[in-house]
N, C-alpha and C positions, 0 to 999 in steps of 0.2 A: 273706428279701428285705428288704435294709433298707441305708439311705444310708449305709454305718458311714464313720467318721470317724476323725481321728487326735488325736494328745493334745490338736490345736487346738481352736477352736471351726469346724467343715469342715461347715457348712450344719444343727449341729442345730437351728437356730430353724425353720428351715421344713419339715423330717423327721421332727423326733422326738417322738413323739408321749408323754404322759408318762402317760398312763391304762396300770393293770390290768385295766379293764373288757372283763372280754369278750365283752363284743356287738359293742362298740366295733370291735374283733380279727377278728369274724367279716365285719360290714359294710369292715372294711378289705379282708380277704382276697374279699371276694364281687364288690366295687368293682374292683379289679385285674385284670390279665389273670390266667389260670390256665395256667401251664405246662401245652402238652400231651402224654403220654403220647410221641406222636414228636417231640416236642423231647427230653424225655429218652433218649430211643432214639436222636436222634441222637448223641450226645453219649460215651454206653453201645455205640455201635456203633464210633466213633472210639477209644475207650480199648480195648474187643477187639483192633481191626487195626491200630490205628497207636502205642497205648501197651502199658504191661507187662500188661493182663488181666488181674490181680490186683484183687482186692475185697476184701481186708480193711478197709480205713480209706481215708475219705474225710475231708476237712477242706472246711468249708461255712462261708468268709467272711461277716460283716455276715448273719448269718442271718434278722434281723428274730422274728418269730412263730414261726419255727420250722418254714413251712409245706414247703419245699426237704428241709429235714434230716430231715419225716418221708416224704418221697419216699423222698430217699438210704437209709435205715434196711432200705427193704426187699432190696436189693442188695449192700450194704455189711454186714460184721462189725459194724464200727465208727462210730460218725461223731460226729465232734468240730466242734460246732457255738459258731461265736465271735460277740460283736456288740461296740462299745464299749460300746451303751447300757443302763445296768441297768434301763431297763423293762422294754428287749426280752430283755433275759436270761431275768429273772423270768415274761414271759408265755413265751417261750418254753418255758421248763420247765415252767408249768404245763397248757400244752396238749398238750406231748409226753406227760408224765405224766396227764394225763388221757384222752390216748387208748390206753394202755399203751403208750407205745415206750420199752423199755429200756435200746435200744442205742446211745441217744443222749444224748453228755454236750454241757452248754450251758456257756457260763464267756465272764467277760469280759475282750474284746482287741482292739486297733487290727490292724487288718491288716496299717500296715506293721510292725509288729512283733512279726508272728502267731509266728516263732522264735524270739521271746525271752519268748511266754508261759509257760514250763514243762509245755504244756500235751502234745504233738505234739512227738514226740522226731525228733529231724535224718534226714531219710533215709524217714522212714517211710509219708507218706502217700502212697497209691498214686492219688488223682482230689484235685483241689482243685480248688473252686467259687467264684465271683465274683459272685453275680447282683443288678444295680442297686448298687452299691457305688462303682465304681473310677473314675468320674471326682470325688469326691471327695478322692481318695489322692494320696498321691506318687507317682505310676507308677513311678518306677526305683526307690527305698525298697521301693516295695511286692513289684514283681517278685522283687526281690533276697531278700526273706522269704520271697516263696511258693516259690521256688528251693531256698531249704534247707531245709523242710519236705519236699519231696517227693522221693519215691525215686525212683531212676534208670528210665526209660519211665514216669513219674509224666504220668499228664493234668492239663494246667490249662484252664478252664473261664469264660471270662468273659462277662459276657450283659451287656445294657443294654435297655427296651425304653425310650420315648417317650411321646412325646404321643399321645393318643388318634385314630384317623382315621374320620371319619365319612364311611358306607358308605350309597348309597342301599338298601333294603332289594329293591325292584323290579328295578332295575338292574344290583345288584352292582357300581356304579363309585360313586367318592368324586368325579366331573366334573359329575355333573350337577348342575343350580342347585338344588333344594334340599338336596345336601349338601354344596354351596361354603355356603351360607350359613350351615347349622349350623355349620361348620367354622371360618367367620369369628366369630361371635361366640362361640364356645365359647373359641377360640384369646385373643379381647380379655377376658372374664373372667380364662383364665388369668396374663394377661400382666400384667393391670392388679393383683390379688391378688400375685404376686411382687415386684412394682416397690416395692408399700405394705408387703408383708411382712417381707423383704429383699432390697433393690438390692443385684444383682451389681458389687460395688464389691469393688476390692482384689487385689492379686498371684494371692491364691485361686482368685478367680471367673476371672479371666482364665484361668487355667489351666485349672478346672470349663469356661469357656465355649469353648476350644479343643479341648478333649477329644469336648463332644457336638456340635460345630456341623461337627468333623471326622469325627464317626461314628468314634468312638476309635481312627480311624485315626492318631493322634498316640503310640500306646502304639509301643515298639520295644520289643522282644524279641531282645536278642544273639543269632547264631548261635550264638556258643561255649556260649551256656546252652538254649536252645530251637530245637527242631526240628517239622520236618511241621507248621510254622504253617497254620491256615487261618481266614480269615476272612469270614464268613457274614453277608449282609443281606436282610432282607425288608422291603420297602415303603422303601429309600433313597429314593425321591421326593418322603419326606414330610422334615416337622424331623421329628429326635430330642429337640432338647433342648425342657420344659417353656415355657423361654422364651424372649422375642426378643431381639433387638439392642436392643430400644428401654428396656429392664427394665435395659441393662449400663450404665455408664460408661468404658467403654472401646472400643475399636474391634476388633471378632470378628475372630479370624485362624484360619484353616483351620492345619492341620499335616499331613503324609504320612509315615510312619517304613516304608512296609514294605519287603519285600525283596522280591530277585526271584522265590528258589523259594518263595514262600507263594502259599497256593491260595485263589483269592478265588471267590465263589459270589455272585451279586446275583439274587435272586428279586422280583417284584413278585405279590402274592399277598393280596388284600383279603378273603379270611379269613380269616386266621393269628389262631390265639387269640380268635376271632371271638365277641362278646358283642353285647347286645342292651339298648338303654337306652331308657327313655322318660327325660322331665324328672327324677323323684326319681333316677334311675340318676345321670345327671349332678348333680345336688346331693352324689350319695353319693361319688360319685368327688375330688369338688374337694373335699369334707368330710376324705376321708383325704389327698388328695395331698398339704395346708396344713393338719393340726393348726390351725394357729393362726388361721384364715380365720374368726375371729368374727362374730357377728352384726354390731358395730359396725361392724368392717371390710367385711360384705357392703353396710352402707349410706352406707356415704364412696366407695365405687367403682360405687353404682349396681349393685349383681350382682341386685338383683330386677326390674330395669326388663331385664337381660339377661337373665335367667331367661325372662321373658314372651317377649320377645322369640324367644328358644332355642327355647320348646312351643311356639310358634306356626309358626316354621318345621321341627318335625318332626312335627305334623300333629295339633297339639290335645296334651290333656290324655290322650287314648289313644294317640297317636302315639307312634313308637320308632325308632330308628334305628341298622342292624349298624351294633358298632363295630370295628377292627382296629387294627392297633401298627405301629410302626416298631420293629425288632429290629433289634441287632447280636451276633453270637458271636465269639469267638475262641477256637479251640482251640489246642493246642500242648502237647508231650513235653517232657519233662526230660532232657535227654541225661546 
């Protein structure tokens, strides 16, 4: 799971984190939502009925840590796990390796140019994975590689989740006023820490900010190359993207690319991947989301006077509060 990038520089200042440390790795992975067991079953249910059902080799984009590729590993022959970033290579290998998984090779590569890494010969992978990656990418570059990569009824797999949604724990709804209010200022640290980290400034970001403000409904997938699209969301009511209008310099434009026969699913479901935070939870979350969110920087944007602010409305220093995701999937065959 990791923001991978192309030969640009495509958001590593505020993704990529540069430590080998792996604690660092664990409180990332703890911080994050965790794939659940039926997400990957859904996913493993659609490549049975709707792709070739074949499990030799999976190909597992922007891998990050590794933590996806050692799901895939137990399923998959094979799995060919890529990232640009050589931390994430290097942690990746070392936690694969440290937890014996053998059946997975790591190596570094831009997405869109995942068929011209020597890595994953034309034709061959039977599932290709996408997760939190592809609104950084060239979408038509990128499509066009995962395309040749994969074998004819090949699954491709693209996920994205969001921003955090704060869930009354009593209630089970994210309406009532105290968790509009954690919501709002959780939402103003994140917003404020982007703006100072980096402003979505530049052809890039417009493109980055079209992609999540569209719910990547902006991605188009040729019929002549993709088929049995479906495209899956849970908790659309909420944003997707990390930040607001107000962090861009530009003006946010929605985009729609689908077609007609793609199968659309919109779930509202405030426990999806469901997690449980007090204050440190959310310190630990914005600690991995920005790498770069320094002490300095928590104190030029006031994050301690919002911190207080934050325990205070989810109910003290013992206080916690379920968290759930906005999620988007896109499935689709390789004709």
């Amino acid at each position: 799971m990791s923001a991978a990038r192309s030969t640009q520089d495509k958001g590593s200042i505020v993704f990529n984190a540069q430590e080998i440390n792996h604690s660092y790795w664990d409180i990332y992975l703890d911080s994050r939502p965790t794939y659940s067991s039926a997400f990957y079953d859904l996913i493993y249910d659609y490549h049975t009925k709707v792709g070739n059902n074949r499990w030799n080799l999976i190909e597992d984009i922007g891998t990050g840590p590794g933590n996806a590729a050692a799901v895939f590993s137990k399923r998959f022959n094979k799995v060919h796990a890529s990232d640009p970033g050589d931390t994430h290579v290097e942690v990746a290998k070392q936690r694969l390796a440290r937890d014996g998984i053998a059946n997975v090779t790591v190596y570094k590569a831009n997405g869109e140019t995942i068929s011209q890494a020597g890595m994953t010969s034309p034709g061959t992978a039977d599932l290709l994975t996408v997760a939190e990656a592809i609104p950084l990418m060239d979408a038509p570059k990128a499509l066009n590689s995962f395309s040749e990569v994969l074998a004819p009824g090949g699954t491709l797999a693209i996920w994205f989740y969001g921003r955090p949604i704060f869930v009354d724990p009593v209630s089970q709804s994210c309406a009532t006023t105290k968790a509009a209010r954690c919501q709002r200022i959780f939402d103003e640290i994140c917003i404020r820490a982007y703006s100072r980290i980096r402003p979505m400034k530049g052809t890039h970001w417009e493109q980055t900010t079209t992609r999540l403000f569209s719910w990547l409904d902006d991605l188009e997938l040729p019929e002549n190359t993709w088929g049995k699209v479906q495209r899956r969301k849970w908790n659309a009511d909420r944003p997707l993207s990390f930040y607001d209008e107000a962090a861009c310099d530009h003006a946010v434009v929605t985009k729609y690319q689908q077609r007609d026969d793609e199968e659309r699913f919109d779930v509202v479901d405030r426990s999806f991947w469901s997690k449980t935070w007090n204050i440190e939870g959310v310190k630990r979350f914005i600690g991995v989301l920005l790498p770069q969110f320094t002490e300095q920087l928590a104190q030029e944007i006031g994050a301690d006077q919002y911190y207080a602010e934050l325990e205070k409305a989810m109910g003290g220093p013992d206080g916690a509060m379920q968290i759930t995701w906005p999620v988007v999937l896109i499935l689709a065959t390789r004709k």
